[in-house]
mmCIF file as Biopython writes it, N, C-alpha, C and O atoms, coordinates in Angstrom:
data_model
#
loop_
_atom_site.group_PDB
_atom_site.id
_atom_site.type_symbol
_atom_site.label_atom_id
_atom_site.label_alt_id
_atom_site.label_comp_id
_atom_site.label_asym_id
_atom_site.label_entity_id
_atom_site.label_seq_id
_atom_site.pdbx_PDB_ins_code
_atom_site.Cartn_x
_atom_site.Cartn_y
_atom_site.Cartn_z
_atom_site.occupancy
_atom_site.B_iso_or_equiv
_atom_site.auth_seq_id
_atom_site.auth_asym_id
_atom_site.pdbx_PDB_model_num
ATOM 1   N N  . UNK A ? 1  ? 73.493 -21.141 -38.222 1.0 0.0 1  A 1 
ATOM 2   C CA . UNK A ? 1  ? 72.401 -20.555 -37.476 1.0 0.0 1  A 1 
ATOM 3   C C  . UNK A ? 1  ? 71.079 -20.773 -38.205 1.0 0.0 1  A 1 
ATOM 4   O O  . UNK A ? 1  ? 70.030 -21.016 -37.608 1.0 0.0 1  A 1 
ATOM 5   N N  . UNK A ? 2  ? 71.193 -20.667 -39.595 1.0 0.0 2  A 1 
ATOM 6   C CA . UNK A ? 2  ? 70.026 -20.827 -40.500 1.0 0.0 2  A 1 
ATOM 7   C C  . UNK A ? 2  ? 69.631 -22.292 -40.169 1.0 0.0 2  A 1 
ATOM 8   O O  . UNK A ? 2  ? 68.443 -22.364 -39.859 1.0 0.0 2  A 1 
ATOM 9   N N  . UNK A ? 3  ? 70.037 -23.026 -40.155 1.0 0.0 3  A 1 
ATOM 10  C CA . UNK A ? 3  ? 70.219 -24.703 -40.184 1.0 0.0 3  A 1 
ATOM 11  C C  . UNK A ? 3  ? 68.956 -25.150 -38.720 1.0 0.0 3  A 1 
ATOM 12  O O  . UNK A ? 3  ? 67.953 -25.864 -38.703 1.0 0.0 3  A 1 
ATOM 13  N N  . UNK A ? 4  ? 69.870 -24.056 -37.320 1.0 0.0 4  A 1 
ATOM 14  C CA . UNK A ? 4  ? 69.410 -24.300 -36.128 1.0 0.0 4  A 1 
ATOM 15  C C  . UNK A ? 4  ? 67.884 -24.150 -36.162 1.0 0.0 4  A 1 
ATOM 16  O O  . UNK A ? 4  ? 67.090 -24.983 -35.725 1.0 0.0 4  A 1 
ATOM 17  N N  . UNK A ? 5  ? 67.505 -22.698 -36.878 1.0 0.0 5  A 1 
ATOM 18  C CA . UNK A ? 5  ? 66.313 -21.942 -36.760 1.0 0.0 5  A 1 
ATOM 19  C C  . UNK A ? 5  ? 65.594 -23.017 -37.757 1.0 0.0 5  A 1 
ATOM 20  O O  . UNK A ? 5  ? 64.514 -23.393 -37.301 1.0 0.0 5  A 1 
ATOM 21  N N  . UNK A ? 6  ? 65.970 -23.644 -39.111 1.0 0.0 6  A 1 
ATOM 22  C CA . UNK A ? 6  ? 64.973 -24.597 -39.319 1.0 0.0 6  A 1 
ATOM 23  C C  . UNK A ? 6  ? 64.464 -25.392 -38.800 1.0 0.0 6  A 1 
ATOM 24  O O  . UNK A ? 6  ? 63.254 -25.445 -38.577 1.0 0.0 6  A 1 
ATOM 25  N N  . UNK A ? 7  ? 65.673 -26.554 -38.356 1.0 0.0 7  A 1 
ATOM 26  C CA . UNK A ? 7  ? 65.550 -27.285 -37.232 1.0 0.0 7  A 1 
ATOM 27  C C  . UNK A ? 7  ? 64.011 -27.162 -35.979 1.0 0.0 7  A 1 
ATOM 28  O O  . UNK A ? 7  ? 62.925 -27.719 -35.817 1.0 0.0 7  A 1 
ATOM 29  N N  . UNK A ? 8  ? 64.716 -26.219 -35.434 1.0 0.0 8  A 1 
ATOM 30  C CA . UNK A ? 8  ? 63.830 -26.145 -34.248 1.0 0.0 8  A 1 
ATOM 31  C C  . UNK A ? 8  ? 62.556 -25.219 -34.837 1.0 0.0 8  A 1 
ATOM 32  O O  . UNK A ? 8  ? 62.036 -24.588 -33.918 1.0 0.0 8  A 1 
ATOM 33  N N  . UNK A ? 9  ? 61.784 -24.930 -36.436 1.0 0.0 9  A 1 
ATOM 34  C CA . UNK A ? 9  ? 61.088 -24.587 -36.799 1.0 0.0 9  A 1 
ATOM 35  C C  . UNK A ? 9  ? 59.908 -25.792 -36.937 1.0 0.0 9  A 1 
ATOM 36  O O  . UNK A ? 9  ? 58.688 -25.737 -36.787 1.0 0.0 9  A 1 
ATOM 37  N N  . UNK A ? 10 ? 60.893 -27.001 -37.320 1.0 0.0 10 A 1 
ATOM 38  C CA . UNK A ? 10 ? 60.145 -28.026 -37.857 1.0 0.0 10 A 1 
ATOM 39  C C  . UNK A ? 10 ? 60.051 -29.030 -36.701 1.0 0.0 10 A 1 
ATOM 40  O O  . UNK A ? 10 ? 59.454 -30.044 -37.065 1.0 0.0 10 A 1 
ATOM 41  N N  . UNK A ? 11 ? 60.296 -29.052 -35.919 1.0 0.0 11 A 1 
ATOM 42  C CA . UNK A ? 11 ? 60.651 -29.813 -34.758 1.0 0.0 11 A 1 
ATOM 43  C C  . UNK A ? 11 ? 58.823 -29.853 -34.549 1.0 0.0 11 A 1 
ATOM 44  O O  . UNK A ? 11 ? 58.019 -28.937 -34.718 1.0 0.0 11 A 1 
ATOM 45  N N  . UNK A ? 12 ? 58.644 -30.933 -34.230 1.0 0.0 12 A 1 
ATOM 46  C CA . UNK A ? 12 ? 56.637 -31.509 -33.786 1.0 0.0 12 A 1 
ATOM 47  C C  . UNK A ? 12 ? 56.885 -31.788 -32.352 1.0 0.0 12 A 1 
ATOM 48  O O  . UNK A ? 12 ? 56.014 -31.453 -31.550 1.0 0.0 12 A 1 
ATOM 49  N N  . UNK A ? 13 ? 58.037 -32.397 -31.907 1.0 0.0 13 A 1 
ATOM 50  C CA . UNK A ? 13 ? 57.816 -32.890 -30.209 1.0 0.0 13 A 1 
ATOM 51  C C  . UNK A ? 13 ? 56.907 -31.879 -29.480 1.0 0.0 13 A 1 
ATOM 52  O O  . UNK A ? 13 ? 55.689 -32.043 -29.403 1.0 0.0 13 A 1 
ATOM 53  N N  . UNK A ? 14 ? 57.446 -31.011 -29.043 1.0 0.0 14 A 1 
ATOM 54  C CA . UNK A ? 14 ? 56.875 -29.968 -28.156 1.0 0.0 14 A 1 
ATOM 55  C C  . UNK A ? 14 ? 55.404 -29.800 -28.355 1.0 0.0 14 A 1 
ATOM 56  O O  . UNK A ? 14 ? 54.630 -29.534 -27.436 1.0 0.0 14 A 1 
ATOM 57  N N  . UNK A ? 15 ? 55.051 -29.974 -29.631 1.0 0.0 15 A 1 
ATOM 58  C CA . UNK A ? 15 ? 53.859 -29.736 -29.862 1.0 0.0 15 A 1 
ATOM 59  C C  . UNK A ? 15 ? 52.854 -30.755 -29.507 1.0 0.0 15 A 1 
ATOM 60  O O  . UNK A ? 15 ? 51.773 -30.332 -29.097 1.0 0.0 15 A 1 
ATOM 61  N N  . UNK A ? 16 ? 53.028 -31.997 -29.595 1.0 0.0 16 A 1 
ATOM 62  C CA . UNK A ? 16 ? 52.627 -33.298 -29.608 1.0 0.0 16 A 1 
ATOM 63  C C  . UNK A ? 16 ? 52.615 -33.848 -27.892 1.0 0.0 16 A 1 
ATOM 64  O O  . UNK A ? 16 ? 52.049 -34.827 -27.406 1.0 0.0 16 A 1 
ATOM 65  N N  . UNK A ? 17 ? 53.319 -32.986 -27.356 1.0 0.0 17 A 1 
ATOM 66  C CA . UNK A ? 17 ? 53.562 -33.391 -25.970 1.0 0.0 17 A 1 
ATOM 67  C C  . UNK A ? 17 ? 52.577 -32.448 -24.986 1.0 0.0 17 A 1 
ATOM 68  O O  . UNK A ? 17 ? 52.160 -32.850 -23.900 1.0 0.0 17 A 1 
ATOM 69  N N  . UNK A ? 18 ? 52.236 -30.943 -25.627 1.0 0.0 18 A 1 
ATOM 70  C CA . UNK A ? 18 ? 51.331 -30.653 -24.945 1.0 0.0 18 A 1 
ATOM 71  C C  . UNK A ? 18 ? 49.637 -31.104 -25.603 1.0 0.0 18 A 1 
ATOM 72  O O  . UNK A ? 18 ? 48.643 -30.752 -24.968 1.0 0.0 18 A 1 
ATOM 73  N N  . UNK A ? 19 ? 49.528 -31.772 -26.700 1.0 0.0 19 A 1 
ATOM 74  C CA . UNK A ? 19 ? 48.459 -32.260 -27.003 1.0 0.0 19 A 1 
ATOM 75  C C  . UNK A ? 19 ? 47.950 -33.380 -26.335 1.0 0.0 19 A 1 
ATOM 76  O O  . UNK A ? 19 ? 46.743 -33.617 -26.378 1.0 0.0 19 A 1 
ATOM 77  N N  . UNK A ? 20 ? 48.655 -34.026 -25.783 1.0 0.0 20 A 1 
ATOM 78  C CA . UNK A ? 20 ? 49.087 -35.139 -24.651 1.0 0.0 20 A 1 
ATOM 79  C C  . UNK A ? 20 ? 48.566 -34.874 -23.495 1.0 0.0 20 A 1 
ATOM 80  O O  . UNK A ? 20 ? 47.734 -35.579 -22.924 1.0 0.0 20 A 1 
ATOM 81  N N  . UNK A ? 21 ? 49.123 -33.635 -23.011 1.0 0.0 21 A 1 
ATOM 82  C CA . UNK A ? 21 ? 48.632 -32.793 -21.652 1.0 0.0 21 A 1 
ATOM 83  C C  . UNK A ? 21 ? 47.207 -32.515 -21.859 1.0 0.0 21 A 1 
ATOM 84  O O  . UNK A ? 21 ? 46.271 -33.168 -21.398 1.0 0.0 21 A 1 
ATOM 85  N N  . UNK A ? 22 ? 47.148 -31.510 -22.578 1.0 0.0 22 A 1 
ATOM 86  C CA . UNK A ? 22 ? 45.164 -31.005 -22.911 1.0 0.0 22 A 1 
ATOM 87  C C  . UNK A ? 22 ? 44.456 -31.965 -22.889 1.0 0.0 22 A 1 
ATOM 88  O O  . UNK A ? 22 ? 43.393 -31.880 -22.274 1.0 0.0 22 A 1 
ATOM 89  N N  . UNK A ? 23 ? 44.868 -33.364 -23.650 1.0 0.0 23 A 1 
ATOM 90  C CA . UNK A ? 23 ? 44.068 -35.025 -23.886 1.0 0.0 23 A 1 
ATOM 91  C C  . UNK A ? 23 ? 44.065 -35.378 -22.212 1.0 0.0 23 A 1 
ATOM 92  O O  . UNK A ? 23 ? 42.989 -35.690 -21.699 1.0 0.0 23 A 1 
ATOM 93  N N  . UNK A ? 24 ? 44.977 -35.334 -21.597 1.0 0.0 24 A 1 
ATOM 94  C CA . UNK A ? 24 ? 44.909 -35.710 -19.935 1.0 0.0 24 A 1 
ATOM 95  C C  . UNK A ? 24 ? 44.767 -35.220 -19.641 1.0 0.0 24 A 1 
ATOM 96  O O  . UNK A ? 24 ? 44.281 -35.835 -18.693 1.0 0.0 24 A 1 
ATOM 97  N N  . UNK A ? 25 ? 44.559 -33.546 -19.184 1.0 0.0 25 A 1 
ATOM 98  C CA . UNK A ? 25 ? 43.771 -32.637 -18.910 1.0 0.0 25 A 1 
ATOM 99  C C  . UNK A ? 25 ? 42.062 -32.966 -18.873 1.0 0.0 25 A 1 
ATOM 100 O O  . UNK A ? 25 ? 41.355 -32.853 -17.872 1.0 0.0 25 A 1 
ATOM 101 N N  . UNK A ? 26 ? 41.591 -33.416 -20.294 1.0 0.0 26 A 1 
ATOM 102 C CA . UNK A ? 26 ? 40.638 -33.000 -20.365 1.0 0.0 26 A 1 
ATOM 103 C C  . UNK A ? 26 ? 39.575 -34.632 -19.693 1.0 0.0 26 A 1 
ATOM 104 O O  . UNK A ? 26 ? 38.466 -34.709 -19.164 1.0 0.0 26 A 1 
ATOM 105 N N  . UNK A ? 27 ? 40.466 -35.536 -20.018 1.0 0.0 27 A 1 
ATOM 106 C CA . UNK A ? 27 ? 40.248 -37.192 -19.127 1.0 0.0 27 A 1 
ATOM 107 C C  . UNK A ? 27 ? 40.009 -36.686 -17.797 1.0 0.0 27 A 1 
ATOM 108 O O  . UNK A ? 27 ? 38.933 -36.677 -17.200 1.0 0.0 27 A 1 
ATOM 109 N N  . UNK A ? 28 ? 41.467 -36.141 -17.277 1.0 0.0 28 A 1 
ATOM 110 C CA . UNK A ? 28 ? 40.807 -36.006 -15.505 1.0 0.0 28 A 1 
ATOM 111 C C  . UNK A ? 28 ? 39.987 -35.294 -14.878 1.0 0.0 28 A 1 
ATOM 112 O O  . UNK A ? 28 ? 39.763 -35.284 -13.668 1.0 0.0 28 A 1 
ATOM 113 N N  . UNK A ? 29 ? 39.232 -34.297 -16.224 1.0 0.0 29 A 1 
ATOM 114 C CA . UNK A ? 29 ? 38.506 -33.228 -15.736 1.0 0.0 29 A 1 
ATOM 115 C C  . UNK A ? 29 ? 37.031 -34.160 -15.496 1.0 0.0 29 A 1 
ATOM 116 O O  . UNK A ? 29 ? 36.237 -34.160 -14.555 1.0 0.0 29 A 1 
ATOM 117 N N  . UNK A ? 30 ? 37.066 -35.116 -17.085 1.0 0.0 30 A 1 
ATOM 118 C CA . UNK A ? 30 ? 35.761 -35.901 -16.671 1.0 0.0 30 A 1 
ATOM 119 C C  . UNK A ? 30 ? 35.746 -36.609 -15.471 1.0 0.0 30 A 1 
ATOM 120 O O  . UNK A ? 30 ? 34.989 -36.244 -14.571 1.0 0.0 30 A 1 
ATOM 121 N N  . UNK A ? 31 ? 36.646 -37.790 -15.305 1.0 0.0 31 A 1 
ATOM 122 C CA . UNK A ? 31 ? 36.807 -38.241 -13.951 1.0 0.0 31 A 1 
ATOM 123 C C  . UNK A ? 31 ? 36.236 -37.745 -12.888 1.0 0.0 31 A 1 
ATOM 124 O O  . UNK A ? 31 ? 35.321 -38.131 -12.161 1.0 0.0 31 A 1 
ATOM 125 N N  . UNK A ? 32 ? 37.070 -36.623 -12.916 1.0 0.0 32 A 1 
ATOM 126 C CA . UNK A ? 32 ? 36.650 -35.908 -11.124 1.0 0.0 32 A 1 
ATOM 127 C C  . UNK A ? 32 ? 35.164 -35.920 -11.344 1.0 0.0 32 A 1 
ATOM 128 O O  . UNK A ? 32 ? 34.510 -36.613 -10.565 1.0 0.0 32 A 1 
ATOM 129 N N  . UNK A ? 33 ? 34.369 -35.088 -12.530 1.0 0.0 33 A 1 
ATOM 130 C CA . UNK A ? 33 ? 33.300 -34.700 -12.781 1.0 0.0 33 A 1 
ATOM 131 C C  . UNK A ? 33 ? 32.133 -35.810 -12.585 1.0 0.0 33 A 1 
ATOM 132 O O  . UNK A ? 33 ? 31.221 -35.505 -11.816 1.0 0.0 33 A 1 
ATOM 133 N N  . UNK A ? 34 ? 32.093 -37.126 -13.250 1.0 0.0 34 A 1 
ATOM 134 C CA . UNK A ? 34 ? 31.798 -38.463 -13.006 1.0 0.0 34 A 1 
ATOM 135 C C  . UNK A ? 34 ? 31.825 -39.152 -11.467 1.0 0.0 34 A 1 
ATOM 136 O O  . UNK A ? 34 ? 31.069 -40.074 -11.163 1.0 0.0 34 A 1 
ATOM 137 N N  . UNK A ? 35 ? 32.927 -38.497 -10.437 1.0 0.0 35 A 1 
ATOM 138 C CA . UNK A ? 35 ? 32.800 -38.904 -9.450  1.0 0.0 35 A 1 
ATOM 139 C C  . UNK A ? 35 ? 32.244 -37.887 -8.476  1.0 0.0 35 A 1 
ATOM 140 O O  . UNK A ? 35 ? 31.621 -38.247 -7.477  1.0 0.0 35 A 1 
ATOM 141 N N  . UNK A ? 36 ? 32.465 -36.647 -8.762  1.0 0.0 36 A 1 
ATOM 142 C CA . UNK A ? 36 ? 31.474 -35.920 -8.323  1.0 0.0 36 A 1 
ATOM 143 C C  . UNK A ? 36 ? 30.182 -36.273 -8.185  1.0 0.0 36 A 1 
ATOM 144 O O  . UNK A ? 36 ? 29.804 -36.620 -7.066  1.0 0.0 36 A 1 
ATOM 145 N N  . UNK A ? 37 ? 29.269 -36.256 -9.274  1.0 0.0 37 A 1 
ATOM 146 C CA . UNK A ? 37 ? 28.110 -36.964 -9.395  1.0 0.0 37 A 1 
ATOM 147 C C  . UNK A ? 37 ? 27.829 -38.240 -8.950  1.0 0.0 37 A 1 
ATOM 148 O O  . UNK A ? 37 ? 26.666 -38.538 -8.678  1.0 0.0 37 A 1 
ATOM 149 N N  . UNK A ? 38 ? 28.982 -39.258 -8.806  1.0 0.0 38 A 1 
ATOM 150 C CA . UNK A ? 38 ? 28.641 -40.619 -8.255  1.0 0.0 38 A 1 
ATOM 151 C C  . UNK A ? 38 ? 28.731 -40.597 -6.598  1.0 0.0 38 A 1 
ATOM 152 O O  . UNK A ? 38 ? 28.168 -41.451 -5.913  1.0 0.0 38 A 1 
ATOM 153 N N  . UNK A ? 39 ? 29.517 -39.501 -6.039  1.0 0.0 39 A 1 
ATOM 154 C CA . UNK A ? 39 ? 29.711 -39.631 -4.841  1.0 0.0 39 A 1 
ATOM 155 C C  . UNK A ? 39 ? 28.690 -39.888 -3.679  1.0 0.0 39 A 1 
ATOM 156 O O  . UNK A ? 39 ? 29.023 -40.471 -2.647  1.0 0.0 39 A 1 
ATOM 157 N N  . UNK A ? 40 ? 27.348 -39.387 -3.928  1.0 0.0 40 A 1 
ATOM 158 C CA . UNK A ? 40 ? 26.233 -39.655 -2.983  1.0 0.0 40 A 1 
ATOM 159 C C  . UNK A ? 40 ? 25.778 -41.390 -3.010  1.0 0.0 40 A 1 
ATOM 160 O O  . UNK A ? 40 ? 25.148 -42.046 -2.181  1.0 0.0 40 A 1 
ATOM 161 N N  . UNK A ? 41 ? 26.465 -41.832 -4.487  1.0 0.0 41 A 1 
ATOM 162 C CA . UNK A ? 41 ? 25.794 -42.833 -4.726  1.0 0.0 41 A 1 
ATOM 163 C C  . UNK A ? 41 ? 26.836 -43.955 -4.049  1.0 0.0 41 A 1 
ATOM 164 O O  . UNK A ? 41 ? 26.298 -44.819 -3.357  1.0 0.0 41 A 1 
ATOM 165 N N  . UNK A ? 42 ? 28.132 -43.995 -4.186  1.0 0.0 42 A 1 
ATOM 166 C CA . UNK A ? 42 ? 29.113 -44.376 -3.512  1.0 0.0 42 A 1 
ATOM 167 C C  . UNK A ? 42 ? 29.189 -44.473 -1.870  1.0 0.0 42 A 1 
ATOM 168 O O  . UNK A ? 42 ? 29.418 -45.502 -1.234  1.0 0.0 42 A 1 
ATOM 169 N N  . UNK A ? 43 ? 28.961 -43.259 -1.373  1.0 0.0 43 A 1 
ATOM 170 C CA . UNK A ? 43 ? 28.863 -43.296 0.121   1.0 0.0 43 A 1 
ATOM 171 C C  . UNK A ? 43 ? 27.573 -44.134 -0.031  1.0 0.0 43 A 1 
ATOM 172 O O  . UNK A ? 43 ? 27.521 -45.241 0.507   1.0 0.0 43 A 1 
ATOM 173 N N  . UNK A ? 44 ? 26.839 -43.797 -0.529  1.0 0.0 44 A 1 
ATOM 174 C CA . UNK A ? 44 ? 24.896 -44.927 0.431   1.0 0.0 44 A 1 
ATOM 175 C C  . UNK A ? 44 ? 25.584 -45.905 0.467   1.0 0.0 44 A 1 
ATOM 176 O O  . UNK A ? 44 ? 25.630 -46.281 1.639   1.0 0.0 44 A 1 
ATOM 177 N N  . UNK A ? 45 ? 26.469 -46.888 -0.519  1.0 0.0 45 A 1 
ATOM 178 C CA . UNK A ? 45 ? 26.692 -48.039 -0.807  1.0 0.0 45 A 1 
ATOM 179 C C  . UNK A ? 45 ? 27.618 -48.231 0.097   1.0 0.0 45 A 1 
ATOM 180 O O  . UNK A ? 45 ? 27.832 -49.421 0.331   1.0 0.0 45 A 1 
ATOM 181 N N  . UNK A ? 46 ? 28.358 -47.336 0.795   1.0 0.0 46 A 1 
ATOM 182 C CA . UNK A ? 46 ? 29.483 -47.851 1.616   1.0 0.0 46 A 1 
ATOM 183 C C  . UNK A ? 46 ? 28.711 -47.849 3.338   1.0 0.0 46 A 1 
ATOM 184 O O  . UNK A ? 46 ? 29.238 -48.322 4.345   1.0 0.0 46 A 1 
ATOM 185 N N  . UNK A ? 47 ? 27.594 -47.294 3.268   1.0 0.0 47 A 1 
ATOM 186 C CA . UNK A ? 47 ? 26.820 -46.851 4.303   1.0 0.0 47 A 1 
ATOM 187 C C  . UNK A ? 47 ? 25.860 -47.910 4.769   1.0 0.0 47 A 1 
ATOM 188 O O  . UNK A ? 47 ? 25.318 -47.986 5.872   1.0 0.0 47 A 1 
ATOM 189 N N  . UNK A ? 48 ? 25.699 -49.041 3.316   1.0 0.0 48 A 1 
ATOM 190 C CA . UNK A ? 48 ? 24.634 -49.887 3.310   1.0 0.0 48 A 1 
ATOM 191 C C  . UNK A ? 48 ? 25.648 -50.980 4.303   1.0 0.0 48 A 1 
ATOM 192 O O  . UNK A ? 48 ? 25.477 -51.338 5.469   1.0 0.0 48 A 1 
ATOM 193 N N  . UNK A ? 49 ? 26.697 -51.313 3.367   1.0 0.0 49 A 1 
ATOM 194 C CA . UNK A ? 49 ? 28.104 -52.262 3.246   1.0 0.0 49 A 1 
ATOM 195 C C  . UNK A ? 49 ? 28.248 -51.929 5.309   1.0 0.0 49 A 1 
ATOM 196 O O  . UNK A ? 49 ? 27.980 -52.931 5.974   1.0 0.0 49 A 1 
ATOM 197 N N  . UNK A ? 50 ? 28.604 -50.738 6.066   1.0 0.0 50 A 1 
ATOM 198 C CA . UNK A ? 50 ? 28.752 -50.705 7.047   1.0 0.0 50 A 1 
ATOM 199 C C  . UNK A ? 50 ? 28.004 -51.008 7.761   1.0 0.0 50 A 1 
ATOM 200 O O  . UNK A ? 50 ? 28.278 -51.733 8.717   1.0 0.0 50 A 1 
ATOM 201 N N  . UNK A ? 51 ? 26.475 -50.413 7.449   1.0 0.0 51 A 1 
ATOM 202 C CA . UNK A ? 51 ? 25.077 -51.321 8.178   1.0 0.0 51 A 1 
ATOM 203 C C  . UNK A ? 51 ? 24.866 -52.741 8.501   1.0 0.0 51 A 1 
ATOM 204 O O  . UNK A ? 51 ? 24.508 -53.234 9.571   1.0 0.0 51 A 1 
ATOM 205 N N  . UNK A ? 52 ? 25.249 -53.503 7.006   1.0 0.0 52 A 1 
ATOM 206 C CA . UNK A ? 52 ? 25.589 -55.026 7.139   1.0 0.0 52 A 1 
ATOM 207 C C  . UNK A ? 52 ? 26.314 -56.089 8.451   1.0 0.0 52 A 1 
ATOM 208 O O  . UNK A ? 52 ? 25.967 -57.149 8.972   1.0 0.0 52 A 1 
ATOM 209 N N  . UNK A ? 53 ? 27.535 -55.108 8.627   1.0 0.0 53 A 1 
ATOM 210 C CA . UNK A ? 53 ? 28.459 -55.784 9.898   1.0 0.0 53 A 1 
ATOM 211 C C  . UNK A ? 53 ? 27.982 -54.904 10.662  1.0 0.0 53 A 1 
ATOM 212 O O  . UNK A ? 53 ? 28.593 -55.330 11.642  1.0 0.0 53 A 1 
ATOM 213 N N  . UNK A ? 54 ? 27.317 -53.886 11.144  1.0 0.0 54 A 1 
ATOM 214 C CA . UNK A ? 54 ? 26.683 -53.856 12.658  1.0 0.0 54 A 1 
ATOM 215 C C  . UNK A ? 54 ? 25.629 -54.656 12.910  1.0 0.0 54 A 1 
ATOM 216 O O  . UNK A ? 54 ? 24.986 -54.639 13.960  1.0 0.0 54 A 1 
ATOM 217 N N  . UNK A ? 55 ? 25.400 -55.463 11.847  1.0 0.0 55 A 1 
ATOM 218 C CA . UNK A ? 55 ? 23.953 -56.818 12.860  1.0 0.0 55 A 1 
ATOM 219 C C  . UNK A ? 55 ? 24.617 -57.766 12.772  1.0 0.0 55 A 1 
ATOM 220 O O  . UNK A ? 55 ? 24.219 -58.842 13.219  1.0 0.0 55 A 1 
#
């Protein structure tokens, strides 16, 4: 039992795997955030792009 409780004392996975998460967590938070802000700029451009093929 002593053996187990070291074991899974010293064990890093778990730990390393949600540092992983928070790191991609904190990527897709910029993302969205980045496209938030680009979005007005995105639609004009898709708005321009649609203007083009109606003449």
């Amino acid at each position: 039992m002593k053996n187990l409780i070291k074991k899974f004392w010293t064990d890093n996975q778990g730990a390393t795997a949600i540092e992983y998460a928070l790191i991609a967590g904190i990527v897709s938070v910029g993302i969205v955030a980045s496209l938030h802000e680009m979005a007005p700029l995105i639609n004009a451009q898709y708005e321009r792009v649609g203007e083009a093929f109606d003449q």
